[in-house]
N, C-alpha and C positions, 0 to 999 in steps of 0.2 A: 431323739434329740438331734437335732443338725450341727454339723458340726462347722465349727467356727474355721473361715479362710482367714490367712495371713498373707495382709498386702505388703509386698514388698519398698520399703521407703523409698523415692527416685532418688540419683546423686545428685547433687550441686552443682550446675555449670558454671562454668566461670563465664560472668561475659561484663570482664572489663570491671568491675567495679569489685575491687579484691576486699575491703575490708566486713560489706555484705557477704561475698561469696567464704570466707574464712573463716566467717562465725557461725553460718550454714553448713559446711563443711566438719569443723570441727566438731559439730553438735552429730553430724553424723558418722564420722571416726569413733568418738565417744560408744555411741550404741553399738555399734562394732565391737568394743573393747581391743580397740586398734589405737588408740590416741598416745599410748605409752611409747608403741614403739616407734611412731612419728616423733614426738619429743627426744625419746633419748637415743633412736634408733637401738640397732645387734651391736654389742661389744663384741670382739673375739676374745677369744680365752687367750689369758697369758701364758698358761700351762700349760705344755701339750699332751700330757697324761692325764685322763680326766673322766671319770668316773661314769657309768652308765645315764644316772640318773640326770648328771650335768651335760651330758650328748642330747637326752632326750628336750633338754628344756632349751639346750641351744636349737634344734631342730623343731623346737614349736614357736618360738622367737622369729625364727628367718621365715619359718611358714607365714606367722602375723604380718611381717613386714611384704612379703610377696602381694598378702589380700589385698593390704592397706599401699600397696603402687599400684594395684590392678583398679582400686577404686578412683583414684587421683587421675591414673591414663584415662578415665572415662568422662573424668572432671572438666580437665584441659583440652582445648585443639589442638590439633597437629601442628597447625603453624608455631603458637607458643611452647609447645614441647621439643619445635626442632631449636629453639634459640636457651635452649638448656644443657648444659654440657654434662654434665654429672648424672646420671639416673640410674646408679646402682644402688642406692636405697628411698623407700619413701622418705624420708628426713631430709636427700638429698634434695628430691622435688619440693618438697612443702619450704624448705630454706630458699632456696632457689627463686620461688612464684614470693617471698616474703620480702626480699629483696629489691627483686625490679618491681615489685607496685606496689607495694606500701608505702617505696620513700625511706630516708634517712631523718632522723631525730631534727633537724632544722626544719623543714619541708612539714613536718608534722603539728611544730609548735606552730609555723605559719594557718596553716588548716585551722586550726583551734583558734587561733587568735581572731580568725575570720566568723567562726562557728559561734562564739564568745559575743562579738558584736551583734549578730542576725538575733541570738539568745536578749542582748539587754531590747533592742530597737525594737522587737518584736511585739504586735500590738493586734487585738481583733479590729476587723473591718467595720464597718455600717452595712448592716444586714448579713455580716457572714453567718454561718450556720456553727453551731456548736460542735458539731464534730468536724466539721472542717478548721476551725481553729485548730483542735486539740491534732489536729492530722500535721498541720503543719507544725506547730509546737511539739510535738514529740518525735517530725522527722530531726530536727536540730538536736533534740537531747539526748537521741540514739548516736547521733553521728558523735558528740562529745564526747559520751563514753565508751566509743569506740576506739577514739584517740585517745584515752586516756584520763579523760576529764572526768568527777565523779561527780556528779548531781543525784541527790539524795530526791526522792517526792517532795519532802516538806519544801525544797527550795522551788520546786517546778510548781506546784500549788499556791503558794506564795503569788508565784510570777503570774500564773493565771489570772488568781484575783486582783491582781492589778494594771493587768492588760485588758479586762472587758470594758462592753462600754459602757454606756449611763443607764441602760436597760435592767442593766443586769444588778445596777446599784442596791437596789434592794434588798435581792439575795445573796448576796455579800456579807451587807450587814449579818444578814440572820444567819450565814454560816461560820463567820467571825465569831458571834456571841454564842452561837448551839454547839457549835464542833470545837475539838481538837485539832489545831492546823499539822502540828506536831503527827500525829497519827492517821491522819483524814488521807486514803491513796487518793490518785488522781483518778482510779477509776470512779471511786464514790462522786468526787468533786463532781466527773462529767456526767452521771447522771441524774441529779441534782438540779446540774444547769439543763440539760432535757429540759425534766419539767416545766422549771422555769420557760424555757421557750416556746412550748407549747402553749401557754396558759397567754401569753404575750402575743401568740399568733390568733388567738381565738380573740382575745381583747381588739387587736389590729380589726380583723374583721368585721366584730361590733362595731366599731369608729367609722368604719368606713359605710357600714350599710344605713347609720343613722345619719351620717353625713349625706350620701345619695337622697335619703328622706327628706331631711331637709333643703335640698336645692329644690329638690322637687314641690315641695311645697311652697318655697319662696318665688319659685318662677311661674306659677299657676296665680290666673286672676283672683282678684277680689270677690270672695262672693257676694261679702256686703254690699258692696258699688255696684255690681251688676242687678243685682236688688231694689238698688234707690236708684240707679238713674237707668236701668234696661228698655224702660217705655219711653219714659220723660228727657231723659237727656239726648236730645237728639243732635246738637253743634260743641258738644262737650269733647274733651278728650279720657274721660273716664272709661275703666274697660268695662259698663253697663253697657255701653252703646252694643259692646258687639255681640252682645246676647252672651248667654253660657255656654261654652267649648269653641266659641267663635274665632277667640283671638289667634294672632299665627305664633304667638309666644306661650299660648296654651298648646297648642300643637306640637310643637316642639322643645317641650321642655327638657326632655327626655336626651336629647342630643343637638349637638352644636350643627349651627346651618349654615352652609357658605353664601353670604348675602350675596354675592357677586353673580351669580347665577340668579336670582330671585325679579322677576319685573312686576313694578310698582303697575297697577290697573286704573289707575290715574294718570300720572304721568308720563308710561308708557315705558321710563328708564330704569336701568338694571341697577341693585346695590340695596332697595329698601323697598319694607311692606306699604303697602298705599296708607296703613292707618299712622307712618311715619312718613307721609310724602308733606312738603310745608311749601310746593308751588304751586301759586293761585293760576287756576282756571280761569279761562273768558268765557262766559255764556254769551246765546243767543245776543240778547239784548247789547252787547260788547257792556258788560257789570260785570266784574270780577265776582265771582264764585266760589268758592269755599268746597272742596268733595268732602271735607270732613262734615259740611252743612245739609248733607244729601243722606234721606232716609234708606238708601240704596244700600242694601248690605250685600246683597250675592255679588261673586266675581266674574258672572256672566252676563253679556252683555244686551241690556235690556232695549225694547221697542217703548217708547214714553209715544203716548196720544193725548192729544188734549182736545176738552169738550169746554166749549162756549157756548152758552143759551141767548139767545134774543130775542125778543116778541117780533115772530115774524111770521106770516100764515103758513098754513103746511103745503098753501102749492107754491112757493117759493122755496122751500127747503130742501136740500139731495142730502140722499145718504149714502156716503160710500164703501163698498166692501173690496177693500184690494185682495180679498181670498175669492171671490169669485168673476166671473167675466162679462156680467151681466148688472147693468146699472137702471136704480128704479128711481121713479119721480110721483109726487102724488099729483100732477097734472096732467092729463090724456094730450092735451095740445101740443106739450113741448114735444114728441115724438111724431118723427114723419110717417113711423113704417110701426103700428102695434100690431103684436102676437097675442088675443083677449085672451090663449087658454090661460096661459099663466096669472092674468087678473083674478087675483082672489078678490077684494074688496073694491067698490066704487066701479064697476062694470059699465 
């Protein structure tokens, strides 16, 4: 069987904030069974003939007293132990350190009166967390009855449920009518409200992701319009026209787009999409023109040819090909200088 270590408890420093450091302290005197002779310190005997057994109990008394200075030197600094005049017993230190930083009876009720106030104003946030309430709620109702002040649970519980916010309305109600407020600690209370915030944070989530759903579905085209006017409406402003997945508001449903950066491929200017552009064009003919009137959907910029027929013979006719360098006629005559390999037909 292994045997069991025994860790030594650390002391209590003092750093500046005496009525934590006091209650830490004292908690560890106690374990000691050193707190008695702090309290009431050694008496000396008034008799000076005095019995074996009253020597030996007087010499285990100053012995306690010795440990319990030896543990307090270890407490304080040096600096605050030189502006201490008395340190021939621990009682004398522990009165001492009680004195310069506790404060006198006015000084205290001031403290409290202030601790009092922060206790009634005191209210949860919007979106603070349950155990950050309760954190800062029960740094005040420590500090109260450390001064003095007794706040029982039922009052502290009390004040909770009537500090949350409208979230938490609910389960209020339910622990109003199901519990005991009278008996209910605050630890039960907080975890309680846990749950609750849990169940509230998974709800939030739901909301939110059904919420995304539906913008998304709200900002996606029409499928039915794209259906009825996709071939046929071609001078419309229907989202048919722009085919399915075409539009740029289908494109980016998903995330917001800084129009300012964006050039319209109509009129060249920056801030909107061309299927939002509303200045007229001049055509060729100097006719105002409409780009929403144009079956041209890609954003890249196309070669338009046009073909006109006329009854005219084919040895009046040319045909041009600007892809290569070489120009043909069906008339032998109109050329000064012919090359016949390349004559395929009419030799």
């Amino acid at each position: 069987m292994a045997s069991e270590t025994y860790v030594q408890p650390s002391i209590p420093r003092f750093d500046g904030h005496y009525d934590h450091w006091s209650m830490l302290m004292e908690n560890f005197l106690r374990s000691k069974e050193f707190w008695d002779v702090v309290v009431s310190g050694v008496a000396e005997p008034t008799n000076p003939v005095q019995t074996e057994a009253q020597k030996s109990q007087l010499e285990a008394l100053k012995l306690k007293d010795l440990k319990a200075k030896n543990f307090l030197f270890q407490a304080i600094d040096r600096p605050i132990l030189e502006t201490i005049l008395c340190k021939d017993s621990s009682k004398d230190i522990w009165d001492a350190m009680k004195r310069k930083y506790q404060g006198n009876a006015r000084a205290k009720r001031v403290m409290l009166q202030g601790l009092r106030e922060d206790f009634d104003s005191l209210r949860m946030k919007k979106g603070e967390s349950v155990d950050d309430f309760f954190s800062r709620m029960m740094t005040i109702v420590n500090k109260m009855r450390i001064h003095g002040e007794k706040k029982d649970d039922s009052i502290v519980v009390d004040k909770i449920l009537r500090s949350l916010t409208k979230d938490y309305n609910f389960i209020v109600c339910s622990i109003e009518e199901s519990k005991n407020l009278d008996e209910l600690s605050i630890d039960e209370l907080q975890n309680s409200l846990r749950v609750h915030e849990r169940k509230l944070g998974r709800q939030d989530e739901e909301e939110q992701a059904l919420q995304v759903t539906t913008n998304i579905r709200s900002s996606s085209p029409n499928t039915d319009d794209e259906g009825k006017g996709g071939g046929s409406n071609k001078g419309g402003n229907s989202p048919g026209r722009w085919g399915r997945g075409r539009h740029p508001s289908w494109k980016n449903n998903s995330k917001s787009v800084d129009k300012s950066k964006i050039q319209c491929h109509r009129c060249r200017k920056y801030g909107h999409y061309k299927f939002e552009c509303r200045t007229n064009m001049v055509g060729r003919g100097g006719e105002s023109s409409n780009f929403a009137e144009s079956e041209e959907i890609s954003e890249e910029i196309s070669l338009l040819t046009v073909s006109e027929e006329k009854e005219e013979s084919s040895n009046n006719m040319w045909y041009l090909d600007t892809g290569c360098s070489n120009h043909m006629c069906g008339d032998k005559k109109a050329f000064s200088d012919l090359y016949k390999k390349w004559i395929m037909r009419n030799p």
